[in-house]
C-alpha positions in Angstrom: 0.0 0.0 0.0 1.1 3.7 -0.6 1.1 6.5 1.6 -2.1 7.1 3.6 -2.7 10.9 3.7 -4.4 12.1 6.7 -5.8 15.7 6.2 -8.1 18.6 7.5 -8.0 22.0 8.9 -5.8 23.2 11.3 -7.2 22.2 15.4 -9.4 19.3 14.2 -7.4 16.9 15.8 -5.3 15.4 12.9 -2.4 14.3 14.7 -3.8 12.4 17.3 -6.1 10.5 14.8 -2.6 10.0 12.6 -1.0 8.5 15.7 -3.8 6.7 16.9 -4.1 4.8 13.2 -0.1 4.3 13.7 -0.3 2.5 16.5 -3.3 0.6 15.2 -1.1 -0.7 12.4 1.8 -1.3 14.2 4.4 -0.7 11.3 4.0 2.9 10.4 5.7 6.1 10.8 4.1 9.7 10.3 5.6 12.4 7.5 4.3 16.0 8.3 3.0 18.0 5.6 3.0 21.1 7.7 4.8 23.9 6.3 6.1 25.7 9.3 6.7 22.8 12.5 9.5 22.2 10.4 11.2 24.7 13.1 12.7 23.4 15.8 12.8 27.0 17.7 8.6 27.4 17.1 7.1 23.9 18.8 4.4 26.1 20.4 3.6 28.3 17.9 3.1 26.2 15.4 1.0 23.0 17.2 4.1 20.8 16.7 3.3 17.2 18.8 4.9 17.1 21.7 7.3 13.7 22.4 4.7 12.6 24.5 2.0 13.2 21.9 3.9 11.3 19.3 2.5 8.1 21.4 5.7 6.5 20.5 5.5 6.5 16.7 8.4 7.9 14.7 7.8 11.8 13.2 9.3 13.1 10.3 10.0 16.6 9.3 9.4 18.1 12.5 11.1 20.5 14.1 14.3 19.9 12.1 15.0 23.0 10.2 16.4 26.1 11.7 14.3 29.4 11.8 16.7 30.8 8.9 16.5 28.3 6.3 13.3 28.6 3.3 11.1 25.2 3.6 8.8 26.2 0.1 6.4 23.7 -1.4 8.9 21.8 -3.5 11.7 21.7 -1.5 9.0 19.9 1.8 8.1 17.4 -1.1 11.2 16.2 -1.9 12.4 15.9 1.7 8.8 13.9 2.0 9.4 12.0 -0.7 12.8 10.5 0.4 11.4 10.2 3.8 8.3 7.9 2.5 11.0 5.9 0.8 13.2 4.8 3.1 9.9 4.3 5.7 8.3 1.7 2.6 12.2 0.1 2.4 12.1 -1.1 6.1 8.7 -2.3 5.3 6.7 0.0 7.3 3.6 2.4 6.2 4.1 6.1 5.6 1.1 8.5 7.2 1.4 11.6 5.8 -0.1 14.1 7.8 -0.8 18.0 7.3 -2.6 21.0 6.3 -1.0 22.7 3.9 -2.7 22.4 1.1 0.0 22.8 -1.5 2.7 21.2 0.5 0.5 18.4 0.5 -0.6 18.2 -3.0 3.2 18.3 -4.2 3.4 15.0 -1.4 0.3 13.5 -2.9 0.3 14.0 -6.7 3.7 15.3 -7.3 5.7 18.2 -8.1 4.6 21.2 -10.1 6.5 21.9 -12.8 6.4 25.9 -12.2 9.5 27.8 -11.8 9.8 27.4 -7.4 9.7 30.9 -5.5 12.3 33.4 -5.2 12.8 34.9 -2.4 14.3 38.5 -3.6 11.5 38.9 -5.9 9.0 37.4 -3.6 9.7 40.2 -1.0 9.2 42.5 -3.7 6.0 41.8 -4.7 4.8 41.1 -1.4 5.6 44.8 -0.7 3.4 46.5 -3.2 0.2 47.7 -2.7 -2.5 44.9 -3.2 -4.3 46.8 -6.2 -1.0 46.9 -8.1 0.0 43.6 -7.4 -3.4 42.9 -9.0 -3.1 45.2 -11.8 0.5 43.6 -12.8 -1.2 40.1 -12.7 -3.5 41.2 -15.3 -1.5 42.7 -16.9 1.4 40.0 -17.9 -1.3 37.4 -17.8 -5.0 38.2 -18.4 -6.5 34.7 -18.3 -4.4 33.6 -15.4 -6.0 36.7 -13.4 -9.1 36.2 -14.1 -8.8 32.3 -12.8 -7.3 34.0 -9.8 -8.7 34.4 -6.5 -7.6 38.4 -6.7 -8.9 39.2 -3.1 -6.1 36.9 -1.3 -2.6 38.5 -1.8 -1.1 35.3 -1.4 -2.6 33.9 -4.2 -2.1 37.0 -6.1 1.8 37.2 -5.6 2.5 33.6 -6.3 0.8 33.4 -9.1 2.6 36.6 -10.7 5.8 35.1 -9.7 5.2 32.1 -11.6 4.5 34.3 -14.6 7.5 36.5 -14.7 10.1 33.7 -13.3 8.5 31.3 -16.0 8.0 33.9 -18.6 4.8 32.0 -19.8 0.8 32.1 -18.4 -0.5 30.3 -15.6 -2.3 27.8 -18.1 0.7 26.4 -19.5 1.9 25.3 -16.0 -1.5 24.1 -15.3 -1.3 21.8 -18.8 1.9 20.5 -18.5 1.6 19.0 -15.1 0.6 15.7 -14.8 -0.2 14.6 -11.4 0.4 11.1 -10.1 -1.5 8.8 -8.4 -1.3 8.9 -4.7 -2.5 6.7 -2.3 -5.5 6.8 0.2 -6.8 10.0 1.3 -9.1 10.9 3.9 -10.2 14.6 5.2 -11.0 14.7 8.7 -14.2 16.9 9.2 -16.0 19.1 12.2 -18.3 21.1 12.8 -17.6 24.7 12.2 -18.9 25.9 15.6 -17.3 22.9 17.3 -13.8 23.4 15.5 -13.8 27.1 16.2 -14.7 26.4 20.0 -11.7 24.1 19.8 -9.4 26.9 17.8 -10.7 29.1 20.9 -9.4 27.2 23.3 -5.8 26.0 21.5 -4.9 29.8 21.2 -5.4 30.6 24.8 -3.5 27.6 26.0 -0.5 28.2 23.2 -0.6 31.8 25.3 0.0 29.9 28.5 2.0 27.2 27.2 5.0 29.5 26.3 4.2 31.1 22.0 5.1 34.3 23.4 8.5 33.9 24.9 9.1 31.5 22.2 8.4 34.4 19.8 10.5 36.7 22.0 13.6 34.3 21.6 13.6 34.3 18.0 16.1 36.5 16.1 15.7 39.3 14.0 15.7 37.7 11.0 13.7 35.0 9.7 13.3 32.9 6.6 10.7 33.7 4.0 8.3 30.9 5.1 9.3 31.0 8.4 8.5 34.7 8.8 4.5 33.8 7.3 3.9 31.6 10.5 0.2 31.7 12.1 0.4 33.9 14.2 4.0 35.3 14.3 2.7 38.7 14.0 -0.1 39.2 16.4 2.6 38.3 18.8 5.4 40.7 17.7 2.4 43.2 17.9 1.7 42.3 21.3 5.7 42.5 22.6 5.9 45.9 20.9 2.9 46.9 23.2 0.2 47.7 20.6 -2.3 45.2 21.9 -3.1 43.8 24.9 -3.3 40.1 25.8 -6.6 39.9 25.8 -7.0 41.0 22.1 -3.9 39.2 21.2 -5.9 35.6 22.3 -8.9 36.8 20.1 -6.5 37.8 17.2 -4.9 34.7 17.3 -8.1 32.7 17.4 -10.0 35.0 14.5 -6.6 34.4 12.1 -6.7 30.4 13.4 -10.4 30.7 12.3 -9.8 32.1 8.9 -7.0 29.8 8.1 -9.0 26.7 9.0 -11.9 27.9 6.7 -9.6 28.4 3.8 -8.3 25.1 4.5 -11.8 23.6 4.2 -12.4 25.3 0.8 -9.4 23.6 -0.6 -10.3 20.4 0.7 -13.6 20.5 -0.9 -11.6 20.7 -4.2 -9.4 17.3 -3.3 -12.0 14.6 -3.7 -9.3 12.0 -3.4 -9.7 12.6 0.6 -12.6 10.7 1.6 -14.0 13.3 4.3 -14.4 11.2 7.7 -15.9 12.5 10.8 -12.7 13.5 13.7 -14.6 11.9 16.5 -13.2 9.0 19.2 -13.7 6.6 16.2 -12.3 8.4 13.1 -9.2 5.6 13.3 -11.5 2.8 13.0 -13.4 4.2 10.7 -10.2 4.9 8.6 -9.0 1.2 9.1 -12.5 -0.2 7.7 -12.0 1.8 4.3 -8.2 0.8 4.1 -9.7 -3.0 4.3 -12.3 -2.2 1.9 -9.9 -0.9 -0.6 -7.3 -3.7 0.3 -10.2 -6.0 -0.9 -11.5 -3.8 -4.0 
């Protein structure tokens, strides 16, 4: 069997149920798909599991990477991608496990043949005025804008860094990429009032388990992704006295919120990742559709 992928948005209790299908099998190790526990100097800020959390199961691609070095989509797969073959050549089962959506697509149906970020002319872009960073996108690629989700900047930048790296339109990167076939998927789904009650209550206790020293500690100067961490801001806000803790907690919960629901949207576009309720009996239920598929 290849990879299982074990997705959803962020606070929805993904790693547990990863862990708890690990020990269920017995021979399986877990590869994170996250973009940003990568750092070993973020644990808190980032949800990374703890030792004890790991139940014993082997992690991968957890806090290895130091706060200064770039972890972009491409780069993540590849280091996945070795990991997942020298977990299948001692005979165990890779569990891929994450929420970054396009971390986890270049994992799950391979690499994108788009020219990878850079970061000198990332920073640039990322420093113009949303409305011209728009109006540039149109611009060197009409079609490509106008597939383009032009309110989120993110999307915006990226996708006019692929056009002038690449010095072609969106659509030819979107034609030449032929995604492989990956192996079970399955999207782990709550309620929206019960996962934001739970996104509530992870940013308060990430306050009083340590995310603000933690942030405190870091130095000056981050990497790219490292510097787009959930959250990273609200706190340097915070430390620089311009909110107070108490609007620093909602912040953090509101920007947890919105991440999750963007999460959800991209999910709904993956119907590889069979969506299964996260309850007490979301492993089990995983385990029944692996043996179902075993004996399709």
């Amino acid at each position: 069997m290849g990879p299982i992928f074990i997705l959803g948005p962020t606070g929805c209790g993904k790693s547990k149920v990863a862990v708890e299908l690990a020990q269920r099998l017995g021979c399986a190790e877990i590869v994170s798909a996250d973009a940003y526990q990568v750092y070993r100097a973020m644990p808190i800020l980032t949800a990374a599991p703890t030792e004890a959390e790991r139940g014993g199961v082997p992690h991968h691609l957890i806090g290895n990477l130091d706060v200064s070095e770039n972890n972009d989509a491409a780069t993540h797969a590849r280091r996945a991608q070795a990991c997942i073959a020298d977990i299948q050549a001692r005979g165990a089962i890779p569990i891929i496990t994450g929420g970054s959506g396009l971390y986890v697509k270049f994992i799950s149906h391979g690499i994108s043949p788009a020219p990878p970020s850079d970061p000198a002319l990332r920073a640039e872009l990322m420093a113009l005025p949303a409305a011209e960073a728009v109006r540039r996108l149109q611009a060197a690629d009409p079609e490509g804008a106008a597939a383009t989700n032009l309110q989120n900047p993110r999307y915006v930048v990226r996708n006019l860094e692929i056009v002038l790296l690449g010095g072609k339109p969106l659509s030819y990167w979107r034609n030449n990429w032929q995604p492989q076939a990956c192996g079970p998927g399955f999207n782990l789904v709550r309620e929206v009032t019960e996962l934001d009650s739970r996104i509530a209550a992870r940013a308060e206790q990430m306050l009083q388990n340590g995310a603000i020293a933690e942030v405190a500690a870091l130095p000056r100067e981050l990497s790219p992704t490292a510097e787009k961490t959930l959250g990273l801001t609200l706190i340097r806000d915070y430390l620089a006295g311009t909110t107070t803790r108490s609007e620093l907690t909602a912040a953090l919960a509101l920007a947890t919120r919105q991440y999750a629901k963007r999460q959800r949207t991209w999910l709904r576009r993956e119907p590889w990742a069979t969506p299964i309720p996260c309850n007490s009996t979301a492993a089990e239920s995983i385990l029944r559709s692996l043996s179902a598929l075993r004996q399709a």
